[in-house]
N, C-alpha and C positions, 0 to 999 in steps of 0.2 A: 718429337725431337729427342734423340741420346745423347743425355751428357756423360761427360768421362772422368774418371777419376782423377788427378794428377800425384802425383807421389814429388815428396821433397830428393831434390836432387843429391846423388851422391857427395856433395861437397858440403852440404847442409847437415847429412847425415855424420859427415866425418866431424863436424865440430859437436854434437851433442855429450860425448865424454867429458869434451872439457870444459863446458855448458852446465855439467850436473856432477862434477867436480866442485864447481865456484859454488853450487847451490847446497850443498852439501856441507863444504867449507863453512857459507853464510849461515846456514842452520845450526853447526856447532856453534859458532861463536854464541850466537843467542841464547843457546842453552847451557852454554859458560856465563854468559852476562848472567841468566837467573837460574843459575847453581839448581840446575835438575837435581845434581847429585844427593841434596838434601830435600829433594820431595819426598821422598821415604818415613822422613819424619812425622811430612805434617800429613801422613797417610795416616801413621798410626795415632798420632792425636785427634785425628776427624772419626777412626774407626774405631778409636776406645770412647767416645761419646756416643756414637750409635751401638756400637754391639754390649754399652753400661746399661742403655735403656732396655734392648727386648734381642739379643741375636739371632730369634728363629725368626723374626718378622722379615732378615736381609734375605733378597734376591740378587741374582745376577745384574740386574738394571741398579740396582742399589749401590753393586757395589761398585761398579763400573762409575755411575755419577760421582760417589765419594771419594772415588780414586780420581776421577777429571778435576774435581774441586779443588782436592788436596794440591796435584800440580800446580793449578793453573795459579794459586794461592803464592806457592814458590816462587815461580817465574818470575810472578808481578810484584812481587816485594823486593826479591834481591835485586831486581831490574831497575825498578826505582828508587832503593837505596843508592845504587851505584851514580844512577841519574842524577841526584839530587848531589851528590859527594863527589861528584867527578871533578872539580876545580881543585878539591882538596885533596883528593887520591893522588892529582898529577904533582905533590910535591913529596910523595914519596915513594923512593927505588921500590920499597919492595913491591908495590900497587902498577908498578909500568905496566903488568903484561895483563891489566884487566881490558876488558873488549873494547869498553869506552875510554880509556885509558889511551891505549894504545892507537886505536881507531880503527880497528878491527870491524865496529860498530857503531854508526854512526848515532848522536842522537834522537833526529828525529824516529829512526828507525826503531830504535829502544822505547822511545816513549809511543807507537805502534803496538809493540809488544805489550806493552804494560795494558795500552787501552783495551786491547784485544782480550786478554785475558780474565781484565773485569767483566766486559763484557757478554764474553761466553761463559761466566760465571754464571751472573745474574741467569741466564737464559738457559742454565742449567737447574735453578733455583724455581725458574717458573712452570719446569713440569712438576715441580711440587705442588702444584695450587697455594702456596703455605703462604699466605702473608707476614706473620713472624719472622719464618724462615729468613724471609727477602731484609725483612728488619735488620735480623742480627747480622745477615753477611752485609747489610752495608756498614753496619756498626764493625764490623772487622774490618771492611776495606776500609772504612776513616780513619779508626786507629792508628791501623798500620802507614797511611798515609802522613797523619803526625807526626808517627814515630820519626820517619823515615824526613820529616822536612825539620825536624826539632832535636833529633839526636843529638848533633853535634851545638847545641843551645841551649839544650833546659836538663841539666841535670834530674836525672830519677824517669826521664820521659822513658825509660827503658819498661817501664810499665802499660804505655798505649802498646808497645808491642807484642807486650806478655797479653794484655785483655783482647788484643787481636788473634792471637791464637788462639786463647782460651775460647772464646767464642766460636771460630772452628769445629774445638771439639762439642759443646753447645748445639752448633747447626747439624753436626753427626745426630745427637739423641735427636733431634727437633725434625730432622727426615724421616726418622722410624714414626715416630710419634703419632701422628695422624691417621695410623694403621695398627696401632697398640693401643691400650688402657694399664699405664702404668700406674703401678701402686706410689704411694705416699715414700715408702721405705726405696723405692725403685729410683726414682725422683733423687733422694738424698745419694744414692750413691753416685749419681750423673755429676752431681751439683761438687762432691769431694773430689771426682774425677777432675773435673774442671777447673777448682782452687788451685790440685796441685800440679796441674797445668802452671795454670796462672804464677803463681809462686816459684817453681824450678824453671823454668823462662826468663825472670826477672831475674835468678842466680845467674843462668848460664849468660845470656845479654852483657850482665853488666858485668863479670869477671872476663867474659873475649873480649870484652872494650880492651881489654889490658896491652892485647898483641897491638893495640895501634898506638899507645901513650907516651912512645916517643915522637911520633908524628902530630899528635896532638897539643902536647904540651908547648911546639915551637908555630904552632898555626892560630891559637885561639880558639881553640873548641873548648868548649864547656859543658862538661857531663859529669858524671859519681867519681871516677875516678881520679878528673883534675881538681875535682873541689875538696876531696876528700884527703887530698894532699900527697898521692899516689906522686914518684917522682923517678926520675933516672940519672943516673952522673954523669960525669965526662967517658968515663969509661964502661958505660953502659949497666953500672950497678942500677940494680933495681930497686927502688923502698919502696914496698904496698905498706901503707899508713894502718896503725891500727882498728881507726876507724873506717876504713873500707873494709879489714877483714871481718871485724865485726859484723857489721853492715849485712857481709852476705852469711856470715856463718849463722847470724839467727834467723835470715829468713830458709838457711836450708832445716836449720832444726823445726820452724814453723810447719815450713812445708812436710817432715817427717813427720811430726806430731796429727797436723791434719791426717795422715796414711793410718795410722795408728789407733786414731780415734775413731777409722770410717766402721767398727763392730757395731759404737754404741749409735751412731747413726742410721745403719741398715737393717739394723737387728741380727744379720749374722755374723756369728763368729769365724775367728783365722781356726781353718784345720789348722794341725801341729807342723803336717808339712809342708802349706803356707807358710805358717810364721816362722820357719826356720829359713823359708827363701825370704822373705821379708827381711828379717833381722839382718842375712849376711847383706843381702845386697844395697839393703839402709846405712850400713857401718861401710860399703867400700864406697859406696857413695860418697858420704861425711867424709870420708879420706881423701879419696879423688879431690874433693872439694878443698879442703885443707891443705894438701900439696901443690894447688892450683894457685894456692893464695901466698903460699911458702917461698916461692921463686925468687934468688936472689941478682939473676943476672937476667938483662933484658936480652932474653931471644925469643924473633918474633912467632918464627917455627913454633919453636918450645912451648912458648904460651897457649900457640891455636891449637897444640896436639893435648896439651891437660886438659883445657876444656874440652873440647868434644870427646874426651876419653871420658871423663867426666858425665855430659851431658848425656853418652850413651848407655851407661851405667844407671842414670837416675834415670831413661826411658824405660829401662825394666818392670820397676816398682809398680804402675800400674799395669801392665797387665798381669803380673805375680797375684796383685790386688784384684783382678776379676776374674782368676782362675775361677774359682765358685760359680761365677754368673756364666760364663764361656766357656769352659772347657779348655782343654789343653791344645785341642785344632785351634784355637781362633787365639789362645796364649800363645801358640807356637809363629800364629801369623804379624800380630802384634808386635813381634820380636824379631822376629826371622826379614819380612818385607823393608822395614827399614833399613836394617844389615846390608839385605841383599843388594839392595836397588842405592846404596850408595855404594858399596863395592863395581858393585857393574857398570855402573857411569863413570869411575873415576877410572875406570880401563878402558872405556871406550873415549871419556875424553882427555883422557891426561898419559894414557898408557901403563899404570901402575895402581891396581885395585885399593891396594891401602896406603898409597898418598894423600898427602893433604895437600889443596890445590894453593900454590901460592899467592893465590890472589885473593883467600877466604879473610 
């Protein structure tokens, strides 16, 4: 007996444009919910921990995982910050046009995302064989999971988030690892890597808290910046309290000092023209940083463009820092992929490359 094909009728046919129009739509928003546009970053924080440990040991499969990692990383954190903060975003104008916000995205739908992307994490993890491996990305997804349900409650918690990353680049060395024999000195410079990670995370975190500290200060949040006595007027004048400048100006000098010190730890020295990109890029940093903190007029724009002017300036420093171990291809990649792939998403989703998305 022949059976026949049937084909969907031309009327069925006519609606698929506007079928994969809505589906399209729906998958922007989601990748607005978790700010693709900053996976670039934690590319290159996952890939200055693996290419600190051994860079001839990456392959294409290598790199391809650490690059799935690195996203999936993004999605699910900014998804779930948004998730957890979405009663409290809805009482501020500038937050309307976030996905959950607005309702662009619903949340069960959001909290899908998030699971998915643990998910395909771990299971990314377990072609590693690596049982540590699996350890420490849970120890990152906890962190971050803290961070993200305690931000707005426990002042300094800006630190689950900084050892969530930091661990990231951690799970980087720790995938080469099992296919290298790294030396003692090899080790120490993973480990510097990783500090100032830790460290310049916990600056950039807790000075963008800043763009929210008018919406804070009339909600009850409780974090560094309202404890610290960070405050704004009627007219939107701005006091960052001394002690909050403080606060972060010595962990960025810490964190510079760690950079600094990584010679007598590794046993190699800074060439000359190393330490001259070192040096500038250390002092516009410290400036960035400073001017970040100087601001005397609450604008919310204002605030989130120093910091991440800032934060992208102090991503430099290490790969500058692993020029010696990498080379200039893999310095140039370190530098360049982040750039890129946050320029190219904020055109494809916002229409303008170096915007900053108002919802950040």
């Amino acid at each position: 007996m022949m059976h026949t094909q049937s084909f969907p009728s031309f009327a069925v046919l006519s609606g698929c444009p506007c079928e994969l129009l809505i589906m399209i739509r729906n998958i922007i928003e989601l990748l607005k919910l978790g700010r693709i546009e900053f996976g670039g970053f934690s590319v290159g924080v996952m890939f200055s921990g693996a290419l600190s440990l051994r860079p001839s040991a990456m392959n294409s499969a290598d790199i391809l995982a650490l690059f799935a990692l690195s996203i999936f990383a993004t999605l699910w954190g900014f998804a779930h910050n948004d998730w957890c903060d979405v009663t409290l975003d809805r009482r501020s104008p500038a937050l309307l046009g976030r996905p959950l916000v607005c309702g662009s995205v619903s949340e069960p739908t959001a909290l899908s995302l998030i699971v998915c992307c643990i998910l395909a994490s771990f299971c990314i993890i377990a072609l590693s064989h690596s049982g540590l491996g699996a350890f420490v990305l849970l120890a990152s997804v906890t962190l971050g999971w803290l961070y993200n349900e305690l931000s707005k409650k426990l002042p300094g918690s800006d630190m689950f988030f900084a050892a969530s990353s930091a661990l990231l680049c951690l799970l980087g060395a720790l995938w080469i690892a099992g296919r290298s024999q790294p030396s003692r000195q090899t080790w120490n410079l993973v480990w510097t890597v990783v500090v100032i990670h830790f460290i310049d995370q916990i600056v950039f975190n807790t000075g963008a808290a800043l763009k929210d500290i008018k919406n804070d200060l009339g909600s009850g949040v409780v974090n560094m910046a309202v404890v610290s006595g960070v405050d704004v007027g009627s007219n939107d004048e701005l006091t960052i309290s001394h002690k909050f400048q403080a606060y972060l100006i010595l962990l960025k000098l810490l964190s510079l000092s760690v950079l600094f010190a990584s010679p007598l730890l590794t046993g190699t020295p800074f060439t000359s023209q190393q330490a001259l990109l070192l040096v500038t890029t250390a002092a516009a940093s410290l400036w960035l940083t400073l001017q970040a903190l100087d601001m005397k007029v609450f604008d919310r724009d204002q605030i989130g463009r120093r910091w991440l002017k800032q934060e992208a300036v102090s991503k430099l420093l290490v790969p500058i820092l692993l020029l010696q171990t990498v080379g200039w291809q893999w310095c140039l990649f370190l530098i360049l992929v982040p750039l890129g792939w946050f320029l190219a998403w904020n055109a494809v989703l916002y229409g303008r490359a170096a915007s900053l998305n108002k919802g950040f």
